[in-house]
Backbone as CSV, one residue per row, in Angstrom:
resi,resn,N_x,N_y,N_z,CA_x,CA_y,CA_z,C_x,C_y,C_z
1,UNK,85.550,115.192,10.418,85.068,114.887,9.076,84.295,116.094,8.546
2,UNK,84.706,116.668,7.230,83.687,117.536,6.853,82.816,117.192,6.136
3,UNK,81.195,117.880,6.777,79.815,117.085,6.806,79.160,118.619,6.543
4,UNK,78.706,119.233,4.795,77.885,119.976,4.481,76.580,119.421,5.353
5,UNK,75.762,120.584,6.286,74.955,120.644,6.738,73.589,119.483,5.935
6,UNK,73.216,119.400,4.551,72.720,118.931,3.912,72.952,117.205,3.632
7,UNK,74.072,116.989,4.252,74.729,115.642,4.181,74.859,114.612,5.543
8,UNK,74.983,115.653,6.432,74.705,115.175,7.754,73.623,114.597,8.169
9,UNK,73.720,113.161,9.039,72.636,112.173,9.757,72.963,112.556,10.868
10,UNK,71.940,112.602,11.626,71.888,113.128,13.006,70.864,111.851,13.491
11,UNK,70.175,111.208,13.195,69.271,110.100,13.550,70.187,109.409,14.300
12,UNK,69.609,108.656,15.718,70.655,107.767,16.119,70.506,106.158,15.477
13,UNK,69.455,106.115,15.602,68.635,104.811,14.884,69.537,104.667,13.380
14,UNK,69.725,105.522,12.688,70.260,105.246,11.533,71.803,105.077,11.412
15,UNK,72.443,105.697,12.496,73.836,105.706,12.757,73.761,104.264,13.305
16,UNK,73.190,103.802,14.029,73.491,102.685,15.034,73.040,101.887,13.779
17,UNK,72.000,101.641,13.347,72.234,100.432,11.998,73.275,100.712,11.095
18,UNK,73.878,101.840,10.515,75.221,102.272,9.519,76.586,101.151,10.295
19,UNK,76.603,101.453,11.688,77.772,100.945,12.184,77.384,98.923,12.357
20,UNK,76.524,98.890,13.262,75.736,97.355,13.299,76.004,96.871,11.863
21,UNK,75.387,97.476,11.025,76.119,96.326,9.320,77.201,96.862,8.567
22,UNK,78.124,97.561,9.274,79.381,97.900,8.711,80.792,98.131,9.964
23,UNK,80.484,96.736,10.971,80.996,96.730,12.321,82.483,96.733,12.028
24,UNK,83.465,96.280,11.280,85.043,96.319,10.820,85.439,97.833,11.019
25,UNK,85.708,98.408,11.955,86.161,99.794,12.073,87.740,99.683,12.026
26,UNK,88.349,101.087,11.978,89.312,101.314,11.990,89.742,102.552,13.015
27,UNK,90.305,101.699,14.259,90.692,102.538,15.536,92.175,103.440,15.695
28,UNK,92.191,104.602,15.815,93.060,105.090,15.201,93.688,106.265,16.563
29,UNK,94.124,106.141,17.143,95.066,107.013,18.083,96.076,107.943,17.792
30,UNK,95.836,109.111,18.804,96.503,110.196,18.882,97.798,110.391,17.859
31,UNK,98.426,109.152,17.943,99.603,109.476,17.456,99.800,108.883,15.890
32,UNK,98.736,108.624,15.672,97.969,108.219,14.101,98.390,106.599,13.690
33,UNK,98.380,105.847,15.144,98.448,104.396,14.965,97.362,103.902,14.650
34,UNK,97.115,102.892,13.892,95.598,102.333,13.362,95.728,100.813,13.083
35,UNK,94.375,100.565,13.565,94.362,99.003,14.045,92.727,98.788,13.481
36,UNK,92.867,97.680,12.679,91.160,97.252,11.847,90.764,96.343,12.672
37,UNK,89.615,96.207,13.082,89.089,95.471,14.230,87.304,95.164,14.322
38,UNK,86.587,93.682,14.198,84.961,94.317,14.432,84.985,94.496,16.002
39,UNK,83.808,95.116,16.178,83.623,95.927,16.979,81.993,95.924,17.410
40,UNK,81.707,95.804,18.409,80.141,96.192,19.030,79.811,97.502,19.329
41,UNK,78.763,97.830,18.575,78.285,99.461,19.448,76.677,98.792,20.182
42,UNK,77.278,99.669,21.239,76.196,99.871,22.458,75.549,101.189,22.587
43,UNK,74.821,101.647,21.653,74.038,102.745,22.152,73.535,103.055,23.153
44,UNK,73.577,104.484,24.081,72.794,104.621,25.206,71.631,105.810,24.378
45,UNK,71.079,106.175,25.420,69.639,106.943,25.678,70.124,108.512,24.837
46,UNK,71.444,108.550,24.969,71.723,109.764,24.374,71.854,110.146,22.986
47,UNK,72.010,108.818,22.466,72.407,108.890,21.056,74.219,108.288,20.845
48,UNK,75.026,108.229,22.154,76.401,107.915,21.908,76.597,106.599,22.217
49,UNK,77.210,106.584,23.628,77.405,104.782,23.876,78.356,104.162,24.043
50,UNK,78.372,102.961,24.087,80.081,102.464,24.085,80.465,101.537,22.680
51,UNK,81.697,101.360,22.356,82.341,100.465,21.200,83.233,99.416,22.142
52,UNK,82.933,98.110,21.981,83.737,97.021,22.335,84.460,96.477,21.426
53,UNK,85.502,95.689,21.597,86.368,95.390,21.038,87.571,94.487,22.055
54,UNK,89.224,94.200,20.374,89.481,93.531,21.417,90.846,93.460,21.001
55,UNK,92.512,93.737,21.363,93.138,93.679,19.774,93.869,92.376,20.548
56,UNK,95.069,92.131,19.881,96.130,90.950,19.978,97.048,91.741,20.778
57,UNK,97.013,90.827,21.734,98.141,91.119,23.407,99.196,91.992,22.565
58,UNK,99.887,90.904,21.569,101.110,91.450,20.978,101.320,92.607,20.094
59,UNK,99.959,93.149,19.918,99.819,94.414,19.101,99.919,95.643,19.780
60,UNK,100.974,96.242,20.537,101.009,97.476,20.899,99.929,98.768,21.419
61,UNK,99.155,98.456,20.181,98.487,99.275,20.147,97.331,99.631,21.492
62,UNK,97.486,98.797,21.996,96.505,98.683,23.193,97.069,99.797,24.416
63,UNK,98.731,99.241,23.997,98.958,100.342,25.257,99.547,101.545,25.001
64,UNK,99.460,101.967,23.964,99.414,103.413,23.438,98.012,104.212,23.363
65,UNK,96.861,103.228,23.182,95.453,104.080,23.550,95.067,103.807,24.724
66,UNK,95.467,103.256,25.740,94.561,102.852,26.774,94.714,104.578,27.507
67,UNK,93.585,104.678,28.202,93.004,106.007,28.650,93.091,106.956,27.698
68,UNK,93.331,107.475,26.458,93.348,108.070,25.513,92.042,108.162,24.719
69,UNK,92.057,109.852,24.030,90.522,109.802,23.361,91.394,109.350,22.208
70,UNK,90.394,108.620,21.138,90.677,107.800,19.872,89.679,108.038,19.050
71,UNK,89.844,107.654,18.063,88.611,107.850,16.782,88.650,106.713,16.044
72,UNK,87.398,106.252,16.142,86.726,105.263,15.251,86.187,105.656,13.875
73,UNK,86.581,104.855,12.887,85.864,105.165,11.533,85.153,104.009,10.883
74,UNK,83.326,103.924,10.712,82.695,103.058,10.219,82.806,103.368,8.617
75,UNK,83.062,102.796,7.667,83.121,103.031,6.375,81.815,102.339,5.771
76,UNK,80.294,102.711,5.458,79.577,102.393,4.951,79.457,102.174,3.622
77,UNK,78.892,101.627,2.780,78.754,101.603,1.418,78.898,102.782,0.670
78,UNK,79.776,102.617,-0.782,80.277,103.639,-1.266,80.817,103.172,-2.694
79,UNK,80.959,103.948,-4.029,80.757,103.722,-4.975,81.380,104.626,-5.978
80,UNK,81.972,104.619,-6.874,81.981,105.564,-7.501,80.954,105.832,-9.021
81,UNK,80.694,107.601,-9.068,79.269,107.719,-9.673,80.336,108.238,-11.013
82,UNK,79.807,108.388,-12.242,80.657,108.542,-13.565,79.783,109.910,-13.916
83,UNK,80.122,110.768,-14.172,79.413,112.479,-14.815,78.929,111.749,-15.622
84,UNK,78.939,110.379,-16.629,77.976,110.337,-17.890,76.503,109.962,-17.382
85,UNK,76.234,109.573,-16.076,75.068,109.339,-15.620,74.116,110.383,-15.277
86,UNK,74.346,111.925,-14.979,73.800,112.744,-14.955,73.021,113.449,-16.064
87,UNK,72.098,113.750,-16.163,71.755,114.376,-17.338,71.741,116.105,-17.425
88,UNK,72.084,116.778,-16.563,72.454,118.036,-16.181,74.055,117.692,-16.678
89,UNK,74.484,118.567,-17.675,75.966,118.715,-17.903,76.545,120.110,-17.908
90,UNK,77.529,120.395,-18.280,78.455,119.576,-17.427,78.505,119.078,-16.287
91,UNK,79.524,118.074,-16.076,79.549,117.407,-14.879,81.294,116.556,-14.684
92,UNK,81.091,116.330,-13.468,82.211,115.366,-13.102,82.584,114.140,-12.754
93,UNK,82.996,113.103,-12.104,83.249,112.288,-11.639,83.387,112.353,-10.048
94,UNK,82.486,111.606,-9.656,83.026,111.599,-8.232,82.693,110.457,-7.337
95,UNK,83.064,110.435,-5.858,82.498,109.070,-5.031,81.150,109.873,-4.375
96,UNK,80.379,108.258,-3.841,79.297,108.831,-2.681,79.684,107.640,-2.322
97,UNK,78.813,107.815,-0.446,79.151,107.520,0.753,78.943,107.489,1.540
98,UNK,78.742,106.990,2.713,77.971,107.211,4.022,79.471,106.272,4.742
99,UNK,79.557,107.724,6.023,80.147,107.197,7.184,80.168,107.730,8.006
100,UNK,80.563,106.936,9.366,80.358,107.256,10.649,82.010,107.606,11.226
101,UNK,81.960,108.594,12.169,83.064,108.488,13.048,83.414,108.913,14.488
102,UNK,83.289,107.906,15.420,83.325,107.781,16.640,84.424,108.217,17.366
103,UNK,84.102,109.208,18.844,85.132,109.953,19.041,85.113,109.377,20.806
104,UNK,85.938,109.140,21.607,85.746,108.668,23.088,87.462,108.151,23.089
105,UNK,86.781,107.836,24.765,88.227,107.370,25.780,87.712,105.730,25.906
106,UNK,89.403,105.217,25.546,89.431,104.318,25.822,90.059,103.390,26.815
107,UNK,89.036,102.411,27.329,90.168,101.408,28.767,89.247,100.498,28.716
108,UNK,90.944,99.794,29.063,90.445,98.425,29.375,89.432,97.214,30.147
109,UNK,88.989,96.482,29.225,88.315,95.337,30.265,88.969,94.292,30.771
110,UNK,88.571,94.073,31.938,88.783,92.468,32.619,88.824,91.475,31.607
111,UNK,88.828,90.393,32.353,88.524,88.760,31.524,87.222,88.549,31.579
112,UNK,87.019,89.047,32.590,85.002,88.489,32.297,84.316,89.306,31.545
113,UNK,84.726,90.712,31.766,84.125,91.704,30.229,84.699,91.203,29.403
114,UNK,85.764,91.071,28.784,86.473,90.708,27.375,85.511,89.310,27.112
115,UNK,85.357,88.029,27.993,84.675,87.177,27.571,83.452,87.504,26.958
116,UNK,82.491,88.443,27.688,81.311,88.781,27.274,81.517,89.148,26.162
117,UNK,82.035,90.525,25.856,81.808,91.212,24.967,82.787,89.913,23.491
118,UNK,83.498,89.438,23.924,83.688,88.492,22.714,83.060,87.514,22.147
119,UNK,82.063,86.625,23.128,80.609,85.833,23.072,79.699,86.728,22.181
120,UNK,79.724,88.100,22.676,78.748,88.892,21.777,79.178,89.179,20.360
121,UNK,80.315,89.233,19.781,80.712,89.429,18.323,80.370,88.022,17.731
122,UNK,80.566,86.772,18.552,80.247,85.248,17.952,78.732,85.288,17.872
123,UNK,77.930,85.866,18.311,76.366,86.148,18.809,76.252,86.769,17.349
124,UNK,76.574,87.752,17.106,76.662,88.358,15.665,76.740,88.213,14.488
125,UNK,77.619,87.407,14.686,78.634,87.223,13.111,77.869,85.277,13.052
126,UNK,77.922,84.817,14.173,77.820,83.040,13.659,76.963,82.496,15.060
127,UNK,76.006,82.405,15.456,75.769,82.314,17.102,75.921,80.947,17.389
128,UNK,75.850,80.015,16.343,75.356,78.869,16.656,77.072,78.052,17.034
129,UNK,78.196,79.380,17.128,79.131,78.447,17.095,79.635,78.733,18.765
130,UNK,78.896,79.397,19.308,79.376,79.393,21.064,78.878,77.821,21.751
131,UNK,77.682,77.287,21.200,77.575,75.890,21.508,78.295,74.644,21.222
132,UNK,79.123,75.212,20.356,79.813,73.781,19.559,81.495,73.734,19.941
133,UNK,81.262,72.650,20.482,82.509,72.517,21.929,83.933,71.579,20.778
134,UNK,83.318,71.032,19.673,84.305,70.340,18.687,85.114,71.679,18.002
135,UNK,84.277,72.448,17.741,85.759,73.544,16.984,85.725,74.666,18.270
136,UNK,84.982,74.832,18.874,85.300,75.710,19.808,85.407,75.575,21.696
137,UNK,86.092,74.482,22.017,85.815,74.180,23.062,86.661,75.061,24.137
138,UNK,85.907,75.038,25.393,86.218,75.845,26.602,87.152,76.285,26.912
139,UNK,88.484,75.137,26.897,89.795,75.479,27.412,90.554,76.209,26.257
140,UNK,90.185,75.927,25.054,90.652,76.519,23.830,90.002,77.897,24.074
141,UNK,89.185,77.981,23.880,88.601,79.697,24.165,89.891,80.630,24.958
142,UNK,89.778,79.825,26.690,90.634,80.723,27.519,91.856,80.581,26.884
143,UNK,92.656,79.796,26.329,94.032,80.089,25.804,93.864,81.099,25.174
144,UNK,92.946,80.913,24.169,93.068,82.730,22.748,92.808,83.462,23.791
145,UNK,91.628,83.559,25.192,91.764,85.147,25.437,92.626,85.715,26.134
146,UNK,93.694,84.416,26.707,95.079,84.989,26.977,95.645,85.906,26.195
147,UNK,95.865,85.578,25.063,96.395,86.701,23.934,96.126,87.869,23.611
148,UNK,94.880,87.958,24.074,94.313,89.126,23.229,93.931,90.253,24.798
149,UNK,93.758,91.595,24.112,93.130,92.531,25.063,91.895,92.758,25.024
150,UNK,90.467,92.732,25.479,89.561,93.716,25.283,89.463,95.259,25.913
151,UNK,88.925,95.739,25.321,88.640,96.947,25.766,87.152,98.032,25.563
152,UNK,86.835,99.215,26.314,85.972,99.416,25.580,86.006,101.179,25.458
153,UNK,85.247,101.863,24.543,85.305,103.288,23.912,83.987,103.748,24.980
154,UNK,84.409,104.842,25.562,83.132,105.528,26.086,82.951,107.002,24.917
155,UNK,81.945,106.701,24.349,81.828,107.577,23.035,81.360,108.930,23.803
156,UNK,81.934,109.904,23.185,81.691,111.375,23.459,81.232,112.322,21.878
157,UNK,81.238,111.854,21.227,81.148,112.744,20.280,80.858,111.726,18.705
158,UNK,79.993,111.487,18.305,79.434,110.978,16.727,79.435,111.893,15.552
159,UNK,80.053,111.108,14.173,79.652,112.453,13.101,79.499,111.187,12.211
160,UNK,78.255,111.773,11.743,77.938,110.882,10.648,77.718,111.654,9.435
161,UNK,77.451,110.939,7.695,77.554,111.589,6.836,77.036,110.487,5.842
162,UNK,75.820,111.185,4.919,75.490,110.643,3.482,75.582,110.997,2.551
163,UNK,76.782,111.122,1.786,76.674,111.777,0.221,76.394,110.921,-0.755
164,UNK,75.236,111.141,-0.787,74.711,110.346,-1.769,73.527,110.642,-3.251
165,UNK,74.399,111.828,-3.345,73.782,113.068,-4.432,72.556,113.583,-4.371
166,UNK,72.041,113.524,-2.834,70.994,114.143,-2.806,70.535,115.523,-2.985
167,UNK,72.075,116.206,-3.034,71.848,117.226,-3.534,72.012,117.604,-4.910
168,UNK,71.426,116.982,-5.983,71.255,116.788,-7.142,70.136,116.884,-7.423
169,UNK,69.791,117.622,-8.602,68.485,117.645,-9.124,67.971,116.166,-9.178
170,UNK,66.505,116.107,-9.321,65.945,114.608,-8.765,66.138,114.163,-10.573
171,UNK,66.518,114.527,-11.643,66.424,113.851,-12.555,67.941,112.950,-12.447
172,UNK,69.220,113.723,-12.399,70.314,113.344,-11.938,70.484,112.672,-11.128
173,UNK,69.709,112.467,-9.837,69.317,111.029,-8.995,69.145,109.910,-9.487
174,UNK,67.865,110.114,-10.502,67.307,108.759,-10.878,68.021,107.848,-12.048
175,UNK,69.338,108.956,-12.476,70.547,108.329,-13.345,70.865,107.432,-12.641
176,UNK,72.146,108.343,-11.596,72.999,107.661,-11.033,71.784,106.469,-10.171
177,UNK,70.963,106.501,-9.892,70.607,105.075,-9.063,70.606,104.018,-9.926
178,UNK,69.816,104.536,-11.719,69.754,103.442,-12.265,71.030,102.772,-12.913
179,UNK,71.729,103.697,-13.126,73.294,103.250,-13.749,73.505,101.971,-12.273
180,UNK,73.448,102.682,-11.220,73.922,101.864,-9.826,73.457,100.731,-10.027
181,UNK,72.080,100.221,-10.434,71.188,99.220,-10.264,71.697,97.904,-11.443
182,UNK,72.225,98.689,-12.626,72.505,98.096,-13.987,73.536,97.734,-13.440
183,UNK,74.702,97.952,-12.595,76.221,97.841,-12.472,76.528,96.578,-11.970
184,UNK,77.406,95.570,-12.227,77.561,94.310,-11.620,79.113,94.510,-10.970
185,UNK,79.622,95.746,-10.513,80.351,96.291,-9.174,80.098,95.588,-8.053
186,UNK,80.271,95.134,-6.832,79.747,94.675,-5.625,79.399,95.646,-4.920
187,UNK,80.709,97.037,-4.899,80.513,98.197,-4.284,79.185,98.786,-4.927
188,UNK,79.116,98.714,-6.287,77.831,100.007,-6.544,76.993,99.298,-6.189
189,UNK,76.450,97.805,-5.990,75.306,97.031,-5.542,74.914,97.309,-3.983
190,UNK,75.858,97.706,-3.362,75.891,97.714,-1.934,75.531,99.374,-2.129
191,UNK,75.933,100.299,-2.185,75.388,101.442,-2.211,74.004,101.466,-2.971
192,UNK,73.721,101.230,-4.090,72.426,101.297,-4.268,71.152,100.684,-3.660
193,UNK,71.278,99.452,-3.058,70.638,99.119,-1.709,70.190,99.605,-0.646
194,UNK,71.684,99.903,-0.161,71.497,101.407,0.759,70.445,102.472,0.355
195,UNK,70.735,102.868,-0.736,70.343,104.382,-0.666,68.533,103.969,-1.014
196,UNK,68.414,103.004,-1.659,67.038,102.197,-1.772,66.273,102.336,0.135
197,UNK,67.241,101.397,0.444,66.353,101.591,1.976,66.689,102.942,2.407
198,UNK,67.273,103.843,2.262,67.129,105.236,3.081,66.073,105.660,2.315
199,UNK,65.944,105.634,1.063,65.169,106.360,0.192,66.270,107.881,-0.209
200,UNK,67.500,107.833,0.155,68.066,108.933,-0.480,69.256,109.193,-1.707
201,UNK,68.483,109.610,-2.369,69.923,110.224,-3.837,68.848,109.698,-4.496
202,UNK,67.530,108.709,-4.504,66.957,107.712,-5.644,66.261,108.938,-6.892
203,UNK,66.367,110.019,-6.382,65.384,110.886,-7.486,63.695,110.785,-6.958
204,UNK,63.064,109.837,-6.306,61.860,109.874,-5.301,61.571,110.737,-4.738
């Protein structure tokens, strides 16, 4: 990914929340097969970590990446900004953005990892539904994880990225945030949030 020095996140803390609320990645192998999937990141001590996951038995794709390095792409909030919001002109049209992209080898888990790590996406997304044996009961569980593969990413390499016009004069910031803020877009609501809690592009 190309990441102007000025645009680049290097924080792990901030990468690991970017991916945690934007977990739907898109896993993508050598031979440019791609499979949309959520996904758990496990940060270690280093800043990298592992990605769990899990695809459908019948989806190929499992055994075209297994032991293979692969790349993950988190797509964070993103928007497009209009040149009339700037007050420095001329100007253009363009997107901002924040994303992550995860680089590692991937292999497979067992049934008792795949269980875990699939308990843990229900832990996530809905927790209260691993107790409830009427829509989700036991023997039903093990049939679906017949079907499916888990697996997991031993991450070697992270690139993350915020363009989010921070390199803009701070008057041209405080456009585009407020145009963002006025916009009833879902996308520009979700980026301006963002960039609210980073505190970056706001003109601040």
């Amino acid at each position: 990914m190309y990441i102007p020095k000025n645009l680049e996140v290097k924080d792990p803390l901030v990468i690991s929340e970017l991916i945690a609320e934007n977990g739907f990645g898109t896993l993508i192998s050598a031979d440019l097969t791609a499979t949309h999937l959520p996904l758990i990141y496990e940060p270690d001590d280093k800043g990298l970590g592992f990605l769990f996951g899990h695809f459908a038995k019948s989806n190929t794709h499992w055994e075209i990446a297994e032991n293979q390095r692969v790349l993950v792409i988190f797509q964070g909030p993103h928007a497009y900004i209009s040149p009339s919001w700037y007050v420095t002109k001329p100007a253009v049209p363009t997107w901002n953005y924040s994303a992550v992209h995860c680089y590692g080898y991937l292999s497979i888990l067992d049934d008792d990892e795949n269980q875990q790590v699939m308990a843990e996406l229900i832990v996530k997304y809905e927790p209260e539904l691993l107790n409830n044996i009427d829509i989700m009961p036991a023997d039903y569980q093990l049939k679906l994880r017949s079907g499916v593969v888990g697996f997991k990413i031993a991450i070697d390499e992270i690139q993350a990225k915020e363009k989010l016009g921070q390199h803009r004069k701070p008057e041209d910031q405080k456009g585009v945030f407020a145009s963002l803020q006025k916009s009833k877009d879902l996308n520009a609501a979700s980026l301006c949030a963002y960039m609210e809690k980073r505190n970056v592009g706001t003109g601040s």
